[in-house]
PyMOL CGO cylinders between C-alpha atoms (Angstrom):
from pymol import cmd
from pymol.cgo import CYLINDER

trace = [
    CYLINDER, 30.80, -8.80, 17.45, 34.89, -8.46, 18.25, 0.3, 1, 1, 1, 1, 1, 1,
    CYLINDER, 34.89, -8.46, 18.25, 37.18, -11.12, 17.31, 0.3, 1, 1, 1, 1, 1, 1,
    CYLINDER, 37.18, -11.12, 17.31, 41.26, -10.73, 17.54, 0.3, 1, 1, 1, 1, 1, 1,
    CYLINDER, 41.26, -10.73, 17.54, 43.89, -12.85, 16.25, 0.3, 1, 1, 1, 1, 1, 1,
    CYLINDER, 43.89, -12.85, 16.25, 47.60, -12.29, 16.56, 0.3, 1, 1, 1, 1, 1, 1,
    CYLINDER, 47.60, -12.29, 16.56, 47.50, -9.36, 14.37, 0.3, 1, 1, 1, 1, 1, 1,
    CYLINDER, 47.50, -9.36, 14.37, 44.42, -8.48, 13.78, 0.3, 1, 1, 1, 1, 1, 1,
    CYLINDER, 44.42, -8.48, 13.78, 40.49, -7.20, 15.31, 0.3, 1, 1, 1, 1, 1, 1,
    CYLINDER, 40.49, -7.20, 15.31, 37.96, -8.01, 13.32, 0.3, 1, 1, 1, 1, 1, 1,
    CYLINDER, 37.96, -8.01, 13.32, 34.45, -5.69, 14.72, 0.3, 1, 1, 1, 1, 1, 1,
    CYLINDER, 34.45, -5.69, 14.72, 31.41, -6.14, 12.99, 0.3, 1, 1, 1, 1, 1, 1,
    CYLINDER, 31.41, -6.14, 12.99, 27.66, -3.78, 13.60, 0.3, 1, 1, 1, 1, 1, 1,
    CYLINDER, 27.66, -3.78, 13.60, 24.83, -4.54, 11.99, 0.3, 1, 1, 1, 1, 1, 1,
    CYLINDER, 24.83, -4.54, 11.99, 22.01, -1.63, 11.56, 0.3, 1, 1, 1, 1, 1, 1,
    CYLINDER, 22.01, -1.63, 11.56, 18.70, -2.70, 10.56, 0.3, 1, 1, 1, 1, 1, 1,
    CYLINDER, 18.70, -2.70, 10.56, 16.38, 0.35, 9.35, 0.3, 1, 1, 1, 1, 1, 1,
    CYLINDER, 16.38, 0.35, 9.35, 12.81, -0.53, 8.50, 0.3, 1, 1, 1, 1, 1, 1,
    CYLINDER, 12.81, -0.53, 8.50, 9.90, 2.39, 6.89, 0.3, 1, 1, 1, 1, 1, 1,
    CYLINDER, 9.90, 2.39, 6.89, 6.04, 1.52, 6.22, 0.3, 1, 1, 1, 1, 1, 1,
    CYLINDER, 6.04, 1.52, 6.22, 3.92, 3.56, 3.75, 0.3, 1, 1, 1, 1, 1, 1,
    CYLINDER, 3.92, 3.56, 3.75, 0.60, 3.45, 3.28, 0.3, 1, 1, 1, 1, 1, 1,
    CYLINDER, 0.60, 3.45, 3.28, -1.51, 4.91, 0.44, 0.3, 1, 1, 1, 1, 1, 1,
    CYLINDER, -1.51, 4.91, 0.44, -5.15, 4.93, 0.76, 0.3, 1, 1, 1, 1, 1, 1,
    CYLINDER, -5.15, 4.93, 0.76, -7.19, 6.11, -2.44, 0.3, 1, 1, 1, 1, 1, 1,
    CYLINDER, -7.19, 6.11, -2.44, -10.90, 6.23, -2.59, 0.3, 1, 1, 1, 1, 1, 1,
    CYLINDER, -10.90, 6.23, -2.59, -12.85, 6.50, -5.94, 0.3, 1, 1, 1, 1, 1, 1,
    CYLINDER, -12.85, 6.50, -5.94, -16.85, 7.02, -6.29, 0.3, 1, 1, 1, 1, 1, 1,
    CYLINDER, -16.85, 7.02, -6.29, -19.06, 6.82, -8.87, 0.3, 1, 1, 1, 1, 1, 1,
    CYLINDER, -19.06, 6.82, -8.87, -22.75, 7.62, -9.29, 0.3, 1, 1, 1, 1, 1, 1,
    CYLINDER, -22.75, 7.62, -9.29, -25.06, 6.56, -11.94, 0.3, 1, 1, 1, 1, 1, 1,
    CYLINDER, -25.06, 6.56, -11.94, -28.61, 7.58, -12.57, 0.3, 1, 1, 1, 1, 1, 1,
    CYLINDER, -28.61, 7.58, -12.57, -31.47, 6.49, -14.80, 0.3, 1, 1, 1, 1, 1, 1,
    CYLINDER, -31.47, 6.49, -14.80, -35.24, 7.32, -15.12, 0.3, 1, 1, 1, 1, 1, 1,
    CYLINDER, -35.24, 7.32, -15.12, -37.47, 5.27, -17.21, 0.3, 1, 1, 1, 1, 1, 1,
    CYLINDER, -37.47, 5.27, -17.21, -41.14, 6.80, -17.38, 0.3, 1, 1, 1, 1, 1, 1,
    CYLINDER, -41.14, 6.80, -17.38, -44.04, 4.35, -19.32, 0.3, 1, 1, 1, 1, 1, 1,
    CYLINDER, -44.04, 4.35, -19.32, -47.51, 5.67, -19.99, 0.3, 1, 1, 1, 1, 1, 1,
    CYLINDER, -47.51, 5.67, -19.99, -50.31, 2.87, -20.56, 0.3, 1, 1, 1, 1, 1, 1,
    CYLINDER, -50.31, 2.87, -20.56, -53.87, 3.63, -20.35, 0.3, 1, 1, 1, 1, 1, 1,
    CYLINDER, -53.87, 3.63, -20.35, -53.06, 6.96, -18.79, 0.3, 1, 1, 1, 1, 1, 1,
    CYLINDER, -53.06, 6.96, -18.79, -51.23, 5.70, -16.09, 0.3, 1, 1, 1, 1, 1, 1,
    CYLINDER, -51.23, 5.70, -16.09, -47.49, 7.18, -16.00, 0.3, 1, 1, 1, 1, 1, 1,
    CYLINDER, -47.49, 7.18, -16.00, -45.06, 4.93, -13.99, 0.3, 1, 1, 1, 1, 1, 1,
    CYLINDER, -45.06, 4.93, -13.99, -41.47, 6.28, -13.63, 0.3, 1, 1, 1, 1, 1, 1,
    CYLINDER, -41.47, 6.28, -13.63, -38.72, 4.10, -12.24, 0.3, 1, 1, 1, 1, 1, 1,
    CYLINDER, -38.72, 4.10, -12.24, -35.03, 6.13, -11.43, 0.3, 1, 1, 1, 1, 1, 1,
    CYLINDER, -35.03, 6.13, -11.43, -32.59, 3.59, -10.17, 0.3, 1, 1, 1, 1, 1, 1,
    CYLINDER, -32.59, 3.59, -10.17, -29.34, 5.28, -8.69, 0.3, 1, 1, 1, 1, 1, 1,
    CYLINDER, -29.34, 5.28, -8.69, -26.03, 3.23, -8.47, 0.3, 1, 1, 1, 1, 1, 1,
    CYLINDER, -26.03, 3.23, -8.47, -23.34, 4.12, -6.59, 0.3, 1, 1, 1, 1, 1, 1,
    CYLINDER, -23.34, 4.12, -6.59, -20.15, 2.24, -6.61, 0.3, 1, 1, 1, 1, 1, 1,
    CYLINDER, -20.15, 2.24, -6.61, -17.09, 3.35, -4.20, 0.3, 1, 1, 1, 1, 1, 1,
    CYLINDER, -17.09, 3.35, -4.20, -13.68, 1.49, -4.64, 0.3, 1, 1, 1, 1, 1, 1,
    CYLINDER, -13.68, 1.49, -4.64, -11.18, 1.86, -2.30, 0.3, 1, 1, 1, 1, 1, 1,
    CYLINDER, -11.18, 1.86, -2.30, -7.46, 1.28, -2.69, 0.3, 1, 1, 1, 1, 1, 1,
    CYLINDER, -7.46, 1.28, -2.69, -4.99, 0.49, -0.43, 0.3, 1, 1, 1, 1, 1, 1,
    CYLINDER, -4.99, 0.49, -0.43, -1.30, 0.19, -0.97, 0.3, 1, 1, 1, 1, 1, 1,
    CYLINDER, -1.30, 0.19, -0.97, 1.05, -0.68, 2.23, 0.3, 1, 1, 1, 1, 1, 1,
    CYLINDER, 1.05, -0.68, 2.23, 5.24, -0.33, 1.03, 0.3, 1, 1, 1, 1, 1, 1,
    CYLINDER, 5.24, -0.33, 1.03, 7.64, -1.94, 3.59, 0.3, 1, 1, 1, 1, 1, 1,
    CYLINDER, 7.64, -1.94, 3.59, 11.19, -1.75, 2.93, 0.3, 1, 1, 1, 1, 1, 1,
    CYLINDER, 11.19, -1.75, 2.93, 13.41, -3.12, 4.88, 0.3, 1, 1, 1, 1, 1, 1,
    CYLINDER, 13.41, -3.12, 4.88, 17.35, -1.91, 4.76, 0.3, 1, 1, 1, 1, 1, 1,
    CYLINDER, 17.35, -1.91, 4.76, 19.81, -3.75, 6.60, 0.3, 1, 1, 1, 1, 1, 1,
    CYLINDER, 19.81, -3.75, 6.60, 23.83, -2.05, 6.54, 0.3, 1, 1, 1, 1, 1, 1,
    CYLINDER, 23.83, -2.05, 6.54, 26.88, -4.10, 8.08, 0.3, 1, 1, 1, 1, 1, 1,
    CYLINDER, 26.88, -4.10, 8.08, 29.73, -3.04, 8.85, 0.3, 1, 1, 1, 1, 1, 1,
    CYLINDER, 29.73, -3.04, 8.85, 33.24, -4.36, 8.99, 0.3, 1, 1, 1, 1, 1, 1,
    CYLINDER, 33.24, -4.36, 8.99, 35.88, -2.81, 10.92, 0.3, 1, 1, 1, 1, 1, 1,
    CYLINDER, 35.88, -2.81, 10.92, 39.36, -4.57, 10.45, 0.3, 1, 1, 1, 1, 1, 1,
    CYLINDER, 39.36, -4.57, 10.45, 42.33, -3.29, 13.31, 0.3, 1, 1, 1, 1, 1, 1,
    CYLINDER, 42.33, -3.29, 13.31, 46.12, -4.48, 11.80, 0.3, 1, 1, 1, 1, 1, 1,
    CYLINDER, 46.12, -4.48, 11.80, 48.02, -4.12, 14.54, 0.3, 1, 1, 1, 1, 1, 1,
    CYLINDER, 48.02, -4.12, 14.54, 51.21, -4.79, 12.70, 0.3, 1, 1, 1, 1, 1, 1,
    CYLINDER, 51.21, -4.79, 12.70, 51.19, -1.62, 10.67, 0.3, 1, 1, 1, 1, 1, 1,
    CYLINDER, 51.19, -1.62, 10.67, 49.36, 0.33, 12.62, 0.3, 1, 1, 1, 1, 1, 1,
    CYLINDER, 49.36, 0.33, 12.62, 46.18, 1.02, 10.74, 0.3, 1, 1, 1, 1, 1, 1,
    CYLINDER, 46.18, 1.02, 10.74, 42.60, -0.10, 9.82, 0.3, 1, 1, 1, 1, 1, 1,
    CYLINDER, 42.60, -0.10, 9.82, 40.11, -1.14, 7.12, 0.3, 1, 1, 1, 1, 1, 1,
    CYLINDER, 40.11, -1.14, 7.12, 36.28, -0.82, 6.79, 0.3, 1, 1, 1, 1, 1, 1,
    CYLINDER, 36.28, -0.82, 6.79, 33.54, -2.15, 4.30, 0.3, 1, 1, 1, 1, 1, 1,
    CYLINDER, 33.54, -2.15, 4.30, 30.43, -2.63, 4.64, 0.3, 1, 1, 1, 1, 1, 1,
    CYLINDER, 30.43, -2.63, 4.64, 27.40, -4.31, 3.10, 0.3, 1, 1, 1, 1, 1, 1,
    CYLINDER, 27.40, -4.31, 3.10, 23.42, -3.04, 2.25, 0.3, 1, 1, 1, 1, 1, 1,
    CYLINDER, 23.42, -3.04, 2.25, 20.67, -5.26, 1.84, 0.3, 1, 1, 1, 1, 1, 1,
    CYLINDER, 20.67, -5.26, 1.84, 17.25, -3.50, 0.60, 0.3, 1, 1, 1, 1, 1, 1,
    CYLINDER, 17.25, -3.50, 0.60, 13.81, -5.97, 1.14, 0.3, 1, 1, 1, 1, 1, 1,
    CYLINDER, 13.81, -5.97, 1.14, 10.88, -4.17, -0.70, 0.3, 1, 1, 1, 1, 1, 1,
    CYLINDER, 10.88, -4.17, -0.70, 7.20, -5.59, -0.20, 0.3, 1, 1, 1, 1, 1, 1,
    CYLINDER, 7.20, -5.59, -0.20, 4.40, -4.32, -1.77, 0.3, 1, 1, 1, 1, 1, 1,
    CYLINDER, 4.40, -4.32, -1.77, 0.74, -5.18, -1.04, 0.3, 1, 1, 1, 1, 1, 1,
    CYLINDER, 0.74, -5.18, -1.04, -2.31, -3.32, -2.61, 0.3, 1, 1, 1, 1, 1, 1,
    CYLINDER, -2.31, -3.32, -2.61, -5.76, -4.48, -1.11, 0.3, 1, 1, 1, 1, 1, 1,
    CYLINDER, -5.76, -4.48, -1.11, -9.00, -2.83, -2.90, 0.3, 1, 1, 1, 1, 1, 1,
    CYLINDER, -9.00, -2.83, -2.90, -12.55, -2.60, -1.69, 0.3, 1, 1, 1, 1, 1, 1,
    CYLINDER, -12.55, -2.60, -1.69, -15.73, -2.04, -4.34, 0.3, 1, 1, 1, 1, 1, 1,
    CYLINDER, -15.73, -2.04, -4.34, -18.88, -1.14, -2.36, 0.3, 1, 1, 1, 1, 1, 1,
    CYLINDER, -18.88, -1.14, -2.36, -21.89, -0.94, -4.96, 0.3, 1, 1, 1, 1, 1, 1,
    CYLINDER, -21.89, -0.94, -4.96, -25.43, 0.28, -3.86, 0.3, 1, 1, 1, 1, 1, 1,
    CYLINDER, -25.43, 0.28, -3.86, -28.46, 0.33, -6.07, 0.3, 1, 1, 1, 1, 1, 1,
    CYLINDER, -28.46, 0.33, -6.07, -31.70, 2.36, -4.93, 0.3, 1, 1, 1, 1, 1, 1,
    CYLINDER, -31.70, 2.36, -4.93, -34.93, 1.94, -7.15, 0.3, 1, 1, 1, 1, 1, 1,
    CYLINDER, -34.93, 1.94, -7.15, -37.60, 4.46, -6.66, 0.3, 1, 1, 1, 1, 1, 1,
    CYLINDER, -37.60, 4.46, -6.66, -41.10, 3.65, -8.49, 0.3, 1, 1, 1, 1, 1, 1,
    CYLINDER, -41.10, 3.65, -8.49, -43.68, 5.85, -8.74, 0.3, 1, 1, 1, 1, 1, 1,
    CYLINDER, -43.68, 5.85, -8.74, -47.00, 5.71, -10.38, 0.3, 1, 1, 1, 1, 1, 1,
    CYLINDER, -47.00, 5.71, -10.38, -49.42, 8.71, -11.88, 0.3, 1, 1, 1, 1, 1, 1,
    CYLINDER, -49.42, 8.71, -11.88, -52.96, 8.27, -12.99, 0.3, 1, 1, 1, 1, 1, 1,
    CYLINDER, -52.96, 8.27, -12.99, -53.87, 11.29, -15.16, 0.3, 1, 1, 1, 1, 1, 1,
]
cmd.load_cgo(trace, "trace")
Protein backbone atom coordinates (compact mmCIF):
# COMPACT_ATOMS: atom_id res chain seq x y z
CA UNK A 1 0.00 0.00 0.00
CA UNK A 2 1.44 3.70 -1.29
CA UNK A 3 0.18 6.78 0.17
CA UNK A 4 1.86 10.45 -0.60
CA UNK A 5 1.31 13.65 0.99
CA UNK A 6 2.99 16.92 0.13
CA UNK A 7 6.23 15.74 1.32
CA UNK A 8 6.15 12.55 1.93
CA UNK A 9 5.43 8.44 0.51
CA UNK A 10 4.48 6.35 2.91
CA UNK A 11 4.87 2.26 1.25
CA UNK A 12 3.99 -0.44 3.34
CA UNK A 13 4.59 -4.78 2.45
CA UNK A 14 3.46 -7.17 4.50
CA UNK A 15 5.20 -10.85 4.32
CA UNK A 16 3.44 -13.57 5.94
CA UNK A 17 5.72 -16.83 6.41
CA UNK A 18 3.99 -19.87 7.86
CA UNK A 19 6.09 -23.65 8.79
CA UNK A 20 4.21 -26.94 10.11
CA UNK A 21 6.07 -29.68 12.04
CA UNK A 22 4.99 -32.75 12.87
CA UNK A 23 6.47 -35.28 15.34
CA UNK A 24 5.13 -38.68 15.41
CA UNK A 25 6.51 -41.04 18.30
CA UNK A 26 5.38 -44.55 18.80
CA UNK A 27 6.03 -46.50 22.09
CA UNK A 28 5.22 -50.42 22.69
CA UNK A 29 5.12 -52.45 25.42
CA UNK A 30 4.70 -56.18 25.97
CA UNK A 31 3.82 -57.99 29.04
CA UNK A 32 3.71 -61.67 29.71
CA UNK A 33 2.48 -63.97 32.46
CA UNK A 34 2.02 -67.79 32.91
CA UNK A 35 0.12 -69.16 35.75
CA UNK A 36 0.26 -73.13 35.83
CA UNK A 37 -2.27 -74.98 38.72
CA UNK A 38 -2.08 -78.70 39.32
CA UNK A 39 -5.34 -80.32 41.01
CA UNK A 40 -5.95 -83.91 40.96
CA UNK A 41 -3.24 -84.33 38.38
CA UNK A 42 -4.59 -82.13 36.01
CA UNK A 43 -2.03 -79.18 35.08
CA UNK A 44 -3.83 -76.08 33.61
CA UNK A 45 -1.53 -73.22 32.47
CA UNK A 46 -2.95 -69.85 31.54
CA UNK A 47 -0.15 -67.12 29.75
CA UNK A 48 -1.96 -63.92 29.08
CA UNK A 49 0.17 -61.48 26.81
CA UNK A 50 -0.56 -57.65 26.88
CA UNK A 51 0.53 -55.44 24.55
CA UNK A 52 -0.02 -51.78 24.81
CA UNK A 53 1.23 -49.30 21.86
CA UNK A 54 0.91 -45.46 22.48
CA UNK A 55 1.34 -43.24 19.89
CA UNK A 56 2.23 -39.56 20.04
CA UNK A 57 1.65 -36.95 17.88
CA UNK A 58 2.83 -33.40 18.09
CA UNK A 59 1.84 -30.86 15.08
CA UNK A 60 3.97 -27.09 15.66
CA UNK A 61 2.56 -24.24 13.48
CA UNK A 62 4.16 -21.01 13.67
CA UNK A 63 3.08 -18.42 12.01
CA UNK A 64 5.54 -15.17 11.34
CA UNK A 65 4.18 -12.20 9.89
CA UNK A 66 7.07 -9.06 9.01
CA UNK A 67 5.82 -5.46 7.85
CA UNK A 68 7.49 -3.17 6.50
CA UNK A 69 7.49 0.58 6.40
CA UNK A 70 9.13 2.51 3.82
CA UNK A 71 8.93 6.38 4.42
CA UNK A 72 10.16 8.72 1.01
CA UNK A 73 10.90 12.67 2.41
CA UNK A 74 10.98 14.35 -0.50
CA UNK A 75 12.08 17.54 1.11
CA UNK A 76 15.53 16.36 2.07
CA UNK A 77 15.99 13.97 -0.18
CA UNK A 78 16.11 10.74 1.73
CA UNK A 79 14.19 7.79 3.31
CA UNK A 80 13.28 5.82 6.46
CA UNK A 81 12.36 2.12 7.07
CA UNK A 82 11.05 0.01 10.12
CA UNK A 83 9.45 -2.71 10.28
CA UNK A 84 7.42 -4.96 12.57
CA UNK A 85 7.45 -9.14 13.41
CA UNK A 86 4.67 -10.91 14.77
CA UNK A 87 5.46 -14.74 15.76
CA UNK A 88 1.92 -17.06 16.38
CA UNK A 89 3.09 -20.47 17.88
CA UNK A 90 0.41 -23.38 18.23
CA UNK A 91 1.07 -26.47 19.62
CA UNK A 92 -1.18 -29.56 19.58
CA UNK A 93 -0.08 -33.10 20.82
CA UNK A 94 -2.77 -35.89 20.12
CA UNK A 95 -1.85 -39.52 21.65
CA UNK A 96 -3.27 -42.90 20.82
CA UNK A 97 -3.00 -46.10 23.49
CA UNK A 98 -3.94 -49.34 21.68
CA UNK A 99 -3.95 -52.25 24.39
CA UNK A 100 -4.46 -55.98 23.36
CA UNK A 101 -4.74 -58.85 25.76
CA UNK A 102 -4.42 -62.59 24.39
CA UNK A 103 -5.19 -65.48 26.97
CA UNK A 104 -4.04 -68.87 26.02
CA UNK A 105 -5.37 -71.86 28.37
CA UNK A 106 -4.24 -75.07 28.21
CA UNK A 107 -4.97 -78.13 30.15
CA UNK A 108 -2.68 -81.49 30.91
CA UNK A 109 -3.93 -84.64 32.48
CA UNK A 110 -0.87 -86.60 33.70
Amino acid sequence: MTTTSNTTTTTTTTTTTTTTTTTTTTTTTTTTTTTSTTTNSTTSTTTTTTTTTTTTTTTTTTTTTTTNYYYYYFFCYHHHHHHTTTTTTTTTTTTTTTTTTTHIDKKRIQ
